[in-house]
C-alpha positions as CSV (number, residue, x, y, z in Angstrom):
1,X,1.4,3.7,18.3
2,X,4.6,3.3,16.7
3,X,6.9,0.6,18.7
4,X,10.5,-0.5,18.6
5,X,10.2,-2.9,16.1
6,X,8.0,-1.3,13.5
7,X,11.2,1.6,13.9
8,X,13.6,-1.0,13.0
9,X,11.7,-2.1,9.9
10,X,11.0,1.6,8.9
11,X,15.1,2.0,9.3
12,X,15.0,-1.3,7.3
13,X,13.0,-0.4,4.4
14,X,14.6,3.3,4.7
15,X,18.6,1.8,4.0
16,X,17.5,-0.3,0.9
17,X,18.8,1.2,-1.8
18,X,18.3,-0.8,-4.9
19,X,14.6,-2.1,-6.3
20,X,16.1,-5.8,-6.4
21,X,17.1,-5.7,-3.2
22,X,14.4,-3.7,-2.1
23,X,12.1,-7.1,-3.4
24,X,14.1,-9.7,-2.2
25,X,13.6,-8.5,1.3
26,X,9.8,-7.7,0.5
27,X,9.8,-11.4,-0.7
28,X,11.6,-12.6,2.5
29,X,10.0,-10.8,4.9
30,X,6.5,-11.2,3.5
31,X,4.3,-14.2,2.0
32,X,3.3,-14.1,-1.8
33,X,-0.4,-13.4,-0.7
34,X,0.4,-10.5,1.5
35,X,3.3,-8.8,-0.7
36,X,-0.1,-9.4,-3.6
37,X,-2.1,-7.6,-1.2
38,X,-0.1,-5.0,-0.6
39,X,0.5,-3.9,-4.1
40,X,-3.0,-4.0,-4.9
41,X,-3.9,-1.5,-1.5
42,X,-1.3,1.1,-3.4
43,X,-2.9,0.6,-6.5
44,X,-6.7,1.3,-5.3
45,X,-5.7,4.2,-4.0
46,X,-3.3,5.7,-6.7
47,X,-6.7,5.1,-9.0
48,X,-9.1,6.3,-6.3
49,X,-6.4,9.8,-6.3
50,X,-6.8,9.6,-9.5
51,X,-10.4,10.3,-9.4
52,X,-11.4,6.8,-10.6
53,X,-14.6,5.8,-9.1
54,X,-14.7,3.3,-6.5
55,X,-16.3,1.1,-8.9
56,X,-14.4,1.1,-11.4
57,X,-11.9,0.5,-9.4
58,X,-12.9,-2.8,-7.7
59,X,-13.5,-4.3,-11.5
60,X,-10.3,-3.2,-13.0
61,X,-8.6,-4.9,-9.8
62,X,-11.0,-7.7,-9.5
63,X,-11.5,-7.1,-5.9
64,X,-14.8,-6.4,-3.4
65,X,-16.1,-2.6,-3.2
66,X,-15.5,-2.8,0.3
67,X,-11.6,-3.6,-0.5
68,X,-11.7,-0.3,-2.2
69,X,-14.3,1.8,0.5
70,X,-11.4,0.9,2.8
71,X,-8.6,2.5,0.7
72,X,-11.1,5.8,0.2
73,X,-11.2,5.7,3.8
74,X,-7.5,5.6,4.1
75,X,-7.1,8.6,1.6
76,X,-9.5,11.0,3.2
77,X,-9.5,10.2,7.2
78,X,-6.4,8.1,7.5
79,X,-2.4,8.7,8.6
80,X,-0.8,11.2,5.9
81,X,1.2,8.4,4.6
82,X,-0.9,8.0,1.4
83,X,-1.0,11.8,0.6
84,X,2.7,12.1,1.4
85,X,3.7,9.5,-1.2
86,X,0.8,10.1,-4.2
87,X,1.5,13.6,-4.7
């Protein structure tokens, strides 16, 4: 369920326009670990859509197998929002 504030974020994140700016407000809004974890969530599953294997990816990103199960989750039985963006 999408509420009134995760709209204004979206809007948010929609009006930034330039990659530094688009950091800074990553940076502000989120904390070092979180921003970390985010970034590494895109790249398991840009590898995994890649047709890396699930083990292969948890050692190249030095994270747990069940880190990555989760992304391959996401990508075959999750929102659209991966398959939308990794085309």
């Amino acid at each position: 369920m999408v509420n009134q504030q995760i709209n204004e974020l979206v809007e948010t994140i929609l009006s930034l326009k330039k990659e530094s700016i688009a950091l800074a407000f990553l940076q502000n809004i989120l904390t070092p670990a979180e921003l970390d974890e985010i970034a590494i969530r895109l790249q398991i599953v840009k590898l995994l859509k890649k047709g890396i294997s699930q083990r292969e990816v948890a050692e190249k990103l030095a994270v747990s197998i069940g880190t990555v199960s989760r992304g391959a989750r996401e990508l075959k039985y999750g929102a659209p929002g991966f398959k939308n963006v990794l085309k």
